[in-house]
N, C-alpha and C positions, 0 to 999 in steps of 0.2 A: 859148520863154518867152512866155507871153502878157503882154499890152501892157495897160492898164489900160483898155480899151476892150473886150476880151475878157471880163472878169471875169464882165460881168453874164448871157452869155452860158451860165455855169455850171448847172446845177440845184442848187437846195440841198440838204445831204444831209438825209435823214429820219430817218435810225436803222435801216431796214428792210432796208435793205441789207448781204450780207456778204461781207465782205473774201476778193478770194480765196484760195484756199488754195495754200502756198505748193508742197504735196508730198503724200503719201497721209495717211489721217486718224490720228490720235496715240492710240491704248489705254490706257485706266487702268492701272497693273501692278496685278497681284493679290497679295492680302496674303500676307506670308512664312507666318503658320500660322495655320491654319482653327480655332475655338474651337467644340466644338458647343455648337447651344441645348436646351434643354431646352422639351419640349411641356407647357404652363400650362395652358392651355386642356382638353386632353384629360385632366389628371390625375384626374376621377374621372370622366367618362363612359368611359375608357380606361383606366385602371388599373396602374401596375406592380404585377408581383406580388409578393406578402410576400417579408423576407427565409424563407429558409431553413435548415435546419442540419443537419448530418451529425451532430452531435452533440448532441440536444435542449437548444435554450435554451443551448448552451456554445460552438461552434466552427459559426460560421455557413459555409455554401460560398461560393466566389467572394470569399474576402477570405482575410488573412491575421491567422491568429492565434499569440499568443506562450505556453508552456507554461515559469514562471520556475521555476527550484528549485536548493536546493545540490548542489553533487558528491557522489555518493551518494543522494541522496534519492530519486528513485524514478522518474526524470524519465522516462529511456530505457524502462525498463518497463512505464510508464504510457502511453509511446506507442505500443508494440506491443501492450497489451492493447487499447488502441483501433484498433490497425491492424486486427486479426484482430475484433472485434467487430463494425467495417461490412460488412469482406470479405466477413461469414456474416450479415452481418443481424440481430445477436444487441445484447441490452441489456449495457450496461456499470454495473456497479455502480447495477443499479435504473435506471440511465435508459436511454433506446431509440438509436437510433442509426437511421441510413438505409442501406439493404444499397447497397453501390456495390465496383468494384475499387478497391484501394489502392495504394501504391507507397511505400519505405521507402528517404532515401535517408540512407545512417549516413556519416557521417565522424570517425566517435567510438569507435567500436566494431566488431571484425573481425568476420569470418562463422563463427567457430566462438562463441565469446560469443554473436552475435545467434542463432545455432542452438539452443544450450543454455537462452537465455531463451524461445524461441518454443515449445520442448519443454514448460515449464514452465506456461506461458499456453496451450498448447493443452490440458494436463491439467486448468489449471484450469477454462478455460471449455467444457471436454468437447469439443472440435474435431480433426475427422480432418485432418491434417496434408495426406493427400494433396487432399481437396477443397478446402481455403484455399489454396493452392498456386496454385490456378484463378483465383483472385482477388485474391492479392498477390503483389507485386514487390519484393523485398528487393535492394537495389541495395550494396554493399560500396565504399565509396568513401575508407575510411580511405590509401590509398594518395596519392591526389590527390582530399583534398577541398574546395578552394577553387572558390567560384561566384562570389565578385567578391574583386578586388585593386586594390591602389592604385597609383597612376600620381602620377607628380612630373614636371612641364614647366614650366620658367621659374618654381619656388617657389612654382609653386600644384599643390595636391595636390587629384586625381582621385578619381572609381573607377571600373571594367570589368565588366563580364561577361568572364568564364574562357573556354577554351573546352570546360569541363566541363559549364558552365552553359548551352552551347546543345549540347552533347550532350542536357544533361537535358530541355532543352525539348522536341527530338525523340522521346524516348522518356517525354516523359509525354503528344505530340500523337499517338503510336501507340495508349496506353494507356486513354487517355482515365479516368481515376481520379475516383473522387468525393473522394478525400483523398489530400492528401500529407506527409507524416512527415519533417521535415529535421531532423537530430541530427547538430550541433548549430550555433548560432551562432557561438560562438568557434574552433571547424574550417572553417568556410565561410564565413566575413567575412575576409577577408587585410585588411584595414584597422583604422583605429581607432574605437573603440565611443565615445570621444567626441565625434568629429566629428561633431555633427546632419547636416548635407548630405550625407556619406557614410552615417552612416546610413538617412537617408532615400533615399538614389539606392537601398540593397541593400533595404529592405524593398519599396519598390515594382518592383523587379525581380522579386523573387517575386511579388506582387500579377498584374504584368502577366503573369507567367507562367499566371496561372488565368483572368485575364482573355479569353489570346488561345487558352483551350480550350476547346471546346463544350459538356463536361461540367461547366465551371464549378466547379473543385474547392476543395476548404479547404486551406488549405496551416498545418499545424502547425508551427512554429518553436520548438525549444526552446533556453533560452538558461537562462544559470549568475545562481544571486544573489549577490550582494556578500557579504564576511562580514560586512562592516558591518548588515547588515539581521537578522543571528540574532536572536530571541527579540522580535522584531515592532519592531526600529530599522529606520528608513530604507526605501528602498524596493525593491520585490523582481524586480530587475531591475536589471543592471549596465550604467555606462555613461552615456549621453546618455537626456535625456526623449524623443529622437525613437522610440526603440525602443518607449516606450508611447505616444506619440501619431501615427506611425506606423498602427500595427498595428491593428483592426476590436475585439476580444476581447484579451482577457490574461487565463489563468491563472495559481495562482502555488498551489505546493507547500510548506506549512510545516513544521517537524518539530516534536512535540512538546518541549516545555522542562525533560520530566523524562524523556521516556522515548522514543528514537529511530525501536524501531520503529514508533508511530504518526505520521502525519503528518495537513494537513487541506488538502485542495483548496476552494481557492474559486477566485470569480467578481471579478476588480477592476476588467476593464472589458467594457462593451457596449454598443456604439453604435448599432446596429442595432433594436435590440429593449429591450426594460424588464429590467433585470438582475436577474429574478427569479430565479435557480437558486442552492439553498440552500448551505452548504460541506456537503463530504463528509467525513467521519472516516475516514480509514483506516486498516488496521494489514497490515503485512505478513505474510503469511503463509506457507509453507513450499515452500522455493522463491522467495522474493521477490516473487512477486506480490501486489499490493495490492486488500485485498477491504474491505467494510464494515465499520468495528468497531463489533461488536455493543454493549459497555459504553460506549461513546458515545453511542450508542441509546437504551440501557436498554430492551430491545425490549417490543414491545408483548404485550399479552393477547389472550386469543382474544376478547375485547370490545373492541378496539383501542385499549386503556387503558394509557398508561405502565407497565413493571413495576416493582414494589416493590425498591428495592436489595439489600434483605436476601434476597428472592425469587433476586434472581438472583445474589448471593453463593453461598448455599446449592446453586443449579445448578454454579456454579464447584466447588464441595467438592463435589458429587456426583460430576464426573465423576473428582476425585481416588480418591474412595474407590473408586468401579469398576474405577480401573485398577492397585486396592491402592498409591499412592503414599501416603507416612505427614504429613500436616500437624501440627506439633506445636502445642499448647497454650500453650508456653513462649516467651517474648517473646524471649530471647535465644539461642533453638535456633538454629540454621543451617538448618532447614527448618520455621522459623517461619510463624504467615498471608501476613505482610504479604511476604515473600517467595519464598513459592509459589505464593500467587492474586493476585497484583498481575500478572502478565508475562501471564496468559491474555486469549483475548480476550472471553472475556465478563465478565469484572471489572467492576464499577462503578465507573468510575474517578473518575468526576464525583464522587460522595459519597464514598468514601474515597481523600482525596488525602493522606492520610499515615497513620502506621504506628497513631498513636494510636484514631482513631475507628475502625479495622479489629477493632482489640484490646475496645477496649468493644463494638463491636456484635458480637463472636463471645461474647462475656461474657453479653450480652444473650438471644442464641440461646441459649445453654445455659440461662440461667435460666428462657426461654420452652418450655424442653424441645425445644427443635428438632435441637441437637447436644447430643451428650458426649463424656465423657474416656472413650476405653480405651486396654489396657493393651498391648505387642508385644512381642515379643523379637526383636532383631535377629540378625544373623548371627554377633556377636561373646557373642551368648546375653547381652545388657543390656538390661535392663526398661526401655521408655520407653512415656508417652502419645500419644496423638493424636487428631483431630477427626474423631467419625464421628454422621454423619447418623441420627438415630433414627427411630423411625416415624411419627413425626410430622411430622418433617421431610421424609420423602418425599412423604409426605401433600400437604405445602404447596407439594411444586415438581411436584403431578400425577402422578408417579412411582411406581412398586413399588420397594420396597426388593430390591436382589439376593441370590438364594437363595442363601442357605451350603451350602456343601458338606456330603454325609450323615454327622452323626455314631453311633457304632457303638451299636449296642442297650445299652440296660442291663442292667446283672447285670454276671457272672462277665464274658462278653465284652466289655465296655465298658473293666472293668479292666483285662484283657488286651492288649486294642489300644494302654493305653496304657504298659507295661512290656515294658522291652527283652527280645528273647528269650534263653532259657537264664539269665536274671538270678535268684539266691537271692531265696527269699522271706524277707520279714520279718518279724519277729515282731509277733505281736499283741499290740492294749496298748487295748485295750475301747474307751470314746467318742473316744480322740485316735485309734487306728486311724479309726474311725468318721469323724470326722472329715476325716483324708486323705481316705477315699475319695471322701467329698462334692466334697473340693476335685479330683479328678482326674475325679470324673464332669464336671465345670464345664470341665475343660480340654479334653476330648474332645468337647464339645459346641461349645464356642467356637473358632472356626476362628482367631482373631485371638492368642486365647492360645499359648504355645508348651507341648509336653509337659514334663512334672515332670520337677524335678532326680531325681537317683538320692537325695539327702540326701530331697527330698518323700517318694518313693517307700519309702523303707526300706533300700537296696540298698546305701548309702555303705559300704566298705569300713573305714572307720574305724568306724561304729554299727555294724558288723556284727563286729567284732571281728580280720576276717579281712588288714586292714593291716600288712605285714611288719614295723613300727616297734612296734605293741601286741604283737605274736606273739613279738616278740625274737627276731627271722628276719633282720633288718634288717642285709646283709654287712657293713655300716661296724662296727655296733655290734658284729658278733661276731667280729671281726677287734681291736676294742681291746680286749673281754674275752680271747682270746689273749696278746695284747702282756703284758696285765695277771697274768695266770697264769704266765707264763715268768717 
């Protein structure tokens, strides 16, 4: 202990000096998770590049997009005509696509169904089976199609990655795909579609699944709409808002409000890009696949001018007549306008949305001389009318009217061809003979008309006298004059 005589012997301290250390020197820890930064500076001497898209302006790569539609509507279909469009490099309903491998994984639908619609889409987009083969991967996962599920610990609810879902991750790091096709939502979410954080943990699972590919693919998600949402209620997509705020892009498939097989794709969202891409009309087509409908269109002229409705009504009834089906004139026919050219697809459907203005504007065509009334005889030999294009009307849709069939020379031969053989002739009876025969040259000449009764002809067995009942031949009658005589 020093004495207070010591004290002044001290040096005072400075501040300079440091205390020694007690042990080795102590490290900052390092933060539990790395946040990257983003380079400011470099943004445009340096550049990131544009987004991109497998599917012009609609399904950007390297993000994930939702494709909404009801059960039935075209969802599944519409993802495989997209599947097999990139596979081949081929446009999809007018737009272009980016040729890349695909990969199709269904949990919706088995491999004889996806077989039978791939048949159908390779007919239509003209694609040899065995070449897209080389470039798509159709994965059959209706057995075990869950890629996340939900977890329950201490009364909080999770979700997982499956382990189908790092299956799948491996075989899409083998494949390396420019798009990938998951069908659908409701087979491959084992959780609940209201949960936002579940559904946020499954959308970004697919995200990071394109993310940690090199190929950078789209990943297509299709998912079911509410029914609440038919006929433009509500929104189109079931579930939590995460599902569309989530996801990069949404599509959404509507069906028409009067007539099922047309539907209209649009565009409801794009984050990436300006959400220019128009909706598409479609109508299905035979076979299911979904093509452009032309009466949506109203397609264009060779001067790239709206067409005229009437214009392409009249193509509608042209190709009736070519393929001799009968439209009748009569409003309440059973193969009425309105319901023989209304189901085609080149209808105008926009201008005649009902039965009424169909009827007047076919009234109008006729008065304009474009159509008229003729006369047929059906199978059951009953005279009806029907709507046949005149030359005028061919005229106006660019067209040749179709050659009739040869009818027979006139004269004696004309007659002939049109009376049955070995049939009695009938007697003559000066201008009304005359007459018939005008009327039978007109039926042999008119393919549309049917040949003369036997009554036209002459030949009727009762005019001709030769009727067992005028002969009193008739066994009923001569069997009661019997009765009668005894």
């Amino acid at each position: 202990m020093l004495s207070p005589d010591d004290w002044d012997s001290v040096p005072p301290y400075s501040g300079d000096e440091q205390p020694a250390s007690a042990g080795p020197e102590t490290l900052e820890p390092a933060p539990p998770v790395e946040i990257p930064t983003v380079d400011v500076a470099g943004c445009i001497d340096n550049p990131s590049p544009a987004p991109d898209f497998v599917w012009a302006d609609r399904i950007p790569r390297g993000h994930v997009c939702l494709l909404s539609g009801h059960g039935g509507g075209g969802k599944s279909t519409l993802g495989l005509q997209l599947a097999v469009a990139v596979a081949m490099g081929a446009p999809l309903l007018g737009v272009g696509t980016e040729r890349g491998r695909v990969l199709v994984f269904s949990g919706e639908d088995a491999g004889p169904l996806l077989r039978h619609r791939l048949a159908a889409v390779c007919r239509s987009l003209d694609v040899n089976p065995r070449a897209l083969a080389e470039k798509l991967l159709v994965l059959d996962a209706t057995g075990e199609p869950g890629l996340y599920r939900e977890l329950s610990e201490f009364g909080r609810h999770t979700v997982e990655p499956t382990p189908i879902f790092h299956r799948l991750a491996e075989i899409i790091a083998e494949q390396q795909p420019a798009l990938i096709v998951i069908d659908n939502a409701s087979d491959t979410y084992e959780a609940s579609e209201n949960d936002r954080a579940q559904v946020r943990a499954f959308v970004r699972g697919l995200a990071n699944l394109s993310r940690q590919t090199e190929s950078r693919p789209a990943v297509l998600l299709l998912t079911h709409t509410p029914k609440q949402a038919v006929g433009g209620r509500g929104e189109s997509y079931s579930g939590s808002t995460a599902w569309h705020n989530s996801a990069r892009a949404r599509l959404s498939l509507t069906p028409d409000k009067d007539d099922a097989s047309r539907v209209t794709l649009s565009l409801d969202k794009m984050n990436l890009a300006p959400a220019t891409a128009e909706p598409l009309r479609l109508v299905r087509s035979h076979g299911g696949v979904l093509v452009l409908d032309d009466s949506a269109r109203e397609t264009d002229d060779a001067d790239g001018l709206p067409e005229l409705p009437e214009i392409a009504l009249l193509r509608v009834l042209a190709d009736f007549n070519r393929r001799g089906e009968h439209v009748s004139p009569e409003q309440s026919a059973r193969n009425n306008a309105w319901k023989m050219l209304r189901p085609e697809p080149g209808f105008p459907k926009r201008t005649y949305k009902a039965a009424g203005p169909l009827f007047a504007a076919m009234r109008q065509a006729e008065r304009d001389g474009l159509i008229e009334r003729a006369g047929y005889v059906n199978a059951h030999r009953k005279r009806y009318e029907e709507w046949l294009l005149t030359a005028k009307g061919w005229e106006a849709i660019g067209e040749s009217a179709p050659t009739a069939p040869t009818a027979p020379t006139s004269g004696v031969s004309a007659l002939d061809a049109g009376l049955p053989q070995g049939a009695p002739t009938a007697p003559t009876s000066g201008a009304r003979e005359c007459e018939r025969i005008g009327e039978r040259t007109k039926v042999s000449a008119n393919p549309t008309m049917a040949a003369p009764t036997p009554r036209e002809l002459g030949t009727n067995p009762r005019a001709q006298g030769t009727n067992p009942r005028a002969k009193g031949t008739n066994p009923r009658a001569l069997r009661k004059r019997k009765g009668g005589a005894s």
